[in-house]
C-alpha positions as CSV (number, residue, x, y, z in Angstrom):
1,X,30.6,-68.6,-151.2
2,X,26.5,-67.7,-150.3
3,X,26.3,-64.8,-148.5
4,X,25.5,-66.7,-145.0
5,X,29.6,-67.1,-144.5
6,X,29.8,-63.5,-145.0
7,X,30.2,-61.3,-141.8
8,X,28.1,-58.3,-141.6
9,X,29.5,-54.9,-141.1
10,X,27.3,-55.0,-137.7
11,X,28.6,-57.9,-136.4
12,X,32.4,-57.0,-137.6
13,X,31.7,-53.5,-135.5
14,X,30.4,-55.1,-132.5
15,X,33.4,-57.7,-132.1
16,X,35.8,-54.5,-132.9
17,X,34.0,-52.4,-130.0
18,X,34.2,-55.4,-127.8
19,X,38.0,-56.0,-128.2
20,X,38.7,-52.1,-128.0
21,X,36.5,-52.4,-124.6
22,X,39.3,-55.1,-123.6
23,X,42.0,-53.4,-124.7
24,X,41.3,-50.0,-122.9
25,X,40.3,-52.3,-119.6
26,X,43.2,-54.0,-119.5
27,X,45.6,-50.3,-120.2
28,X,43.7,-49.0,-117.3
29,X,45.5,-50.1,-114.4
30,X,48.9,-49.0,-116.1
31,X,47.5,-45.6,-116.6
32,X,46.1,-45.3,-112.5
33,X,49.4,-46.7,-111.4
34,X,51.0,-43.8,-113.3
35,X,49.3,-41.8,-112.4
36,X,49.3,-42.3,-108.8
37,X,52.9,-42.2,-108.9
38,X,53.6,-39.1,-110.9
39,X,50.7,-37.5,-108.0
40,X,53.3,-39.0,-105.2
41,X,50.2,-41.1,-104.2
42,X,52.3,-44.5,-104.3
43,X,53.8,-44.4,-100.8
44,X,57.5,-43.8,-100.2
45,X,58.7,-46.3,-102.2
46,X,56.6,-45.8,-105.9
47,X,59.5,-48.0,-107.8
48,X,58.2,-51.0,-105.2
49,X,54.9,-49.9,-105.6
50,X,54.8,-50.2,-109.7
51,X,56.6,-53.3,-109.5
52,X,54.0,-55.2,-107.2
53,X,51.3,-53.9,-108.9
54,X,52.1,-54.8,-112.3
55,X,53.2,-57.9,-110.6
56,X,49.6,-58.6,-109.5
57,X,48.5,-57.5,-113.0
58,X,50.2,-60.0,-114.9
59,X,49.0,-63.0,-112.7
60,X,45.2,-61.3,-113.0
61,X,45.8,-61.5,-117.2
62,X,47.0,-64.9,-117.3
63,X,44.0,-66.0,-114.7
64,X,41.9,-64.2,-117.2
65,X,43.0,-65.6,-120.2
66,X,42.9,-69.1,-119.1
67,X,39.2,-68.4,-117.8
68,X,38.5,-68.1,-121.1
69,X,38.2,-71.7,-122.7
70,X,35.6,-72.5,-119.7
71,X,33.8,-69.2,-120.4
72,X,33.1,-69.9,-123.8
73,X,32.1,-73.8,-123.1
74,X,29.9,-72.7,-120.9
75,X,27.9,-69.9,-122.6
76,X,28.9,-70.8,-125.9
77,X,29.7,-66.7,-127.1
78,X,32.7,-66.6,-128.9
79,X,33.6,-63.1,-127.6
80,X,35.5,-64.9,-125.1
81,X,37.5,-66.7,-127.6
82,X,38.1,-64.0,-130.2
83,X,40.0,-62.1,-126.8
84,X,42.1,-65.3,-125.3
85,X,45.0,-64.3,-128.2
86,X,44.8,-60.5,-126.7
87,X,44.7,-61.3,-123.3
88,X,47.4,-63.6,-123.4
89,X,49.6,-61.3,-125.0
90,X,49.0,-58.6,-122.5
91,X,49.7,-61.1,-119.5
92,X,53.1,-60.7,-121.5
93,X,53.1,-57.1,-121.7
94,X,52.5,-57.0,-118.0
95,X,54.9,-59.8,-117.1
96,X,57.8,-57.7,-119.5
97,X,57.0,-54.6,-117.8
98,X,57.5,-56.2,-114.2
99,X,60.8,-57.1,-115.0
100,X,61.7,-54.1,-116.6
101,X,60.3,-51.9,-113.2
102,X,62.8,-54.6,-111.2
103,X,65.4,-53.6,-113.4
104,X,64.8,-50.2,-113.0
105,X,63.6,-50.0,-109.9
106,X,65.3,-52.2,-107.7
107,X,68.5,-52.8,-109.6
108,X,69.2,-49.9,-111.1
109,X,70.3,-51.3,-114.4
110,X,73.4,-52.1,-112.9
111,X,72.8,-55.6,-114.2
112,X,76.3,-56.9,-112.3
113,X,73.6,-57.1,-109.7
114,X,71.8,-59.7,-110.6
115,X,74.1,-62.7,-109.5
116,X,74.0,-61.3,-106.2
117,X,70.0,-60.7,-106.6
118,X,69.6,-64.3,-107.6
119,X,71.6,-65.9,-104.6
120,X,69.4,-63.9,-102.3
121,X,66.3,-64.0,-103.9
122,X,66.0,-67.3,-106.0
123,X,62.4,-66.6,-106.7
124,X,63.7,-64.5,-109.6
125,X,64.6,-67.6,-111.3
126,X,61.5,-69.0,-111.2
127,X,60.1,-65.7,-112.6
128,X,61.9,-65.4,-115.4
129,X,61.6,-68.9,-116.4
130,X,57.8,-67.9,-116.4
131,X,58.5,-64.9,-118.2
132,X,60.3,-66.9,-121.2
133,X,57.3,-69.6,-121.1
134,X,54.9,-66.5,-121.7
135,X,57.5,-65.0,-124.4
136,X,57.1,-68.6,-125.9
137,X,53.5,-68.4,-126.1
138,X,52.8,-65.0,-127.3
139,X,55.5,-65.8,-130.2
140,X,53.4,-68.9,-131.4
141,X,49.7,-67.2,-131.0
142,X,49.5,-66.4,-134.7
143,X,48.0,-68.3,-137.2
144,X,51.4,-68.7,-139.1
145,X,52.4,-70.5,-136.1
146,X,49.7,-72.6,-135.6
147,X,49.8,-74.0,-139.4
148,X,53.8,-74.3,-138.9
149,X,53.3,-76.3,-135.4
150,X,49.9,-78.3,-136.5
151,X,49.3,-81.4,-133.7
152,X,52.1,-80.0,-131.7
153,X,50.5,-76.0,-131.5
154,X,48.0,-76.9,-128.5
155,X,50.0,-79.3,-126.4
156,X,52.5,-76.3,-126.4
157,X,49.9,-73.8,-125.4
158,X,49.0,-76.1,-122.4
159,X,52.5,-74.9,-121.0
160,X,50.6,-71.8,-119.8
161,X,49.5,-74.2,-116.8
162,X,52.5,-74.8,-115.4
163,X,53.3,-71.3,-116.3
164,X,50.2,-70.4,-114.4
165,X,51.7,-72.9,-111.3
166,X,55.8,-71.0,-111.7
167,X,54.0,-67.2,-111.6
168,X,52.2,-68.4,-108.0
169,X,55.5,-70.0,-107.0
170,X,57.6,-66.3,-107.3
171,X,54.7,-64.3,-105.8
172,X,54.5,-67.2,-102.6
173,X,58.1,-66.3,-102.6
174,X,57.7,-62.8,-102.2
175,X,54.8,-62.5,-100.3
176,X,55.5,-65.1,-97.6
177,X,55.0,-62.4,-94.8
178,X,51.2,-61.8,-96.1
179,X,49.4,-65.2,-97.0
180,X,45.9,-64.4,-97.1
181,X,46.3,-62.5,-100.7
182,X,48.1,-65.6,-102.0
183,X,45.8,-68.0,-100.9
184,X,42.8,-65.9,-103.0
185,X,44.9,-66.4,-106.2
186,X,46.0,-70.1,-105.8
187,X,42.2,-71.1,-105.1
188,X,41.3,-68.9,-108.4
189,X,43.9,-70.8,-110.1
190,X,43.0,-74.2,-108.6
191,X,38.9,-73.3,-109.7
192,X,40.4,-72.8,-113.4
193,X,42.6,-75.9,-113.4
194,X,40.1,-77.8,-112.2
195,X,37.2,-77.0,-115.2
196,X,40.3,-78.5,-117.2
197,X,39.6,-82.2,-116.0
198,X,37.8,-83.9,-118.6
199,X,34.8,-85.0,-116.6
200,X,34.1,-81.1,-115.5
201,X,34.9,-79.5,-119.4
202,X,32.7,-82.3,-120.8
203,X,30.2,-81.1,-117.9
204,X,30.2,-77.5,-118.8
205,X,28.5,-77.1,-122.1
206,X,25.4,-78.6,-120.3
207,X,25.3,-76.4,-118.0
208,X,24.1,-73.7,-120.9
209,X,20.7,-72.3,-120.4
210,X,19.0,-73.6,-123.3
């Protein structure tokens, strides 16, 4: 191959600074969180307190990630796309993590609880149907998967929408008491579904300052 398809050791550093930058960003909020509870900062309740947060976390990582597509139509720097794998897969991390904290936290690992929990609190359902959705994606975002799926890979990636749509159906359901907060994340979510219409993604790339 000529040497213009090779990747120079600069560029190869820069992209690995700029997903260890990610990386470190998106382990920060786990760290404060911990720490603010092992400093009994978290209020009286720091199991609630975790759970929420990380709560809030995940949806923030799965906005994040499918900002990503848009992002890189519309500035054309595939920084954003060499990150959408990582950042899906910590929307994961913090969606496993939430459940474990509820485990924890709030049942106690007694899980002969959870019927109960379930009859009471249905949006749990609707979480963990999220929860396997994201489990599907992150399983499938390698390249072994994509060869094995082909035509089928990206249709199966779009499930991350209504995925997107289940994860602000369990927090309306939690937070019903408190809509304002909501509202700010299902208008994020409607701004990032709606660059997916095809008149608006086919609008984006001319919207690059050339």
């Amino acid at each position: 191959m000529g040497s213009h398809t090779r990747r120079s050791p600069h560029g190869q550093t820069k992209w690995w600074i700029w997903r260890a930058g990610v990386f470190l960003a998106a382990l920060a909020p786990l760290l404060y969180w911990s720490w603010m509870v092992a400093n009994n900062a978290a209020g009286p309740e720091p199991g609630r307190y975790l759970l929420l947060n990380i709560g809030i976390g995940g949806l923030w990582m799965l906005l994040l990630t499918l900002c990503l597509t848009p992002l890189t139509k519309l500035t054309r720097w595939k920084g954003f796309a060499l990150i959408r794998r990582q950042l899906g897969l910590w929307a994961l991390t913090y969606a496993t993590l939430h459940l474990l904290s509820y485990a924890l936290f709030i049942l106690g690992l007694d899980w002969s609880r959870l019927g109960s929990e379930i009859i009471k609190r249905p949006y749990i359902i609707v979480g963990m149907i999220a929860l396997i959705g994201l489990a599907m994606l992150g399983a499938t975002s390698n390249r072994w998967a994509m060869k094995r799926l082909g035509k089928r890979w990206k249709p199966l990636h779009k499930c991350s929408y209504a995925i997107l749509g289940l994860v602000l159906l369990h927090f309306f359901w939690v937070v019903r008491a408190d809509m304002q907060e909501w509202a700010m994340y299902a208008a994020l979510a409607a701004l990032i579904m709606a660059t997916r219409l095809p008149p608006v993604a086919r609008t984006l790339p001319k919207l690059r300052t050339r």
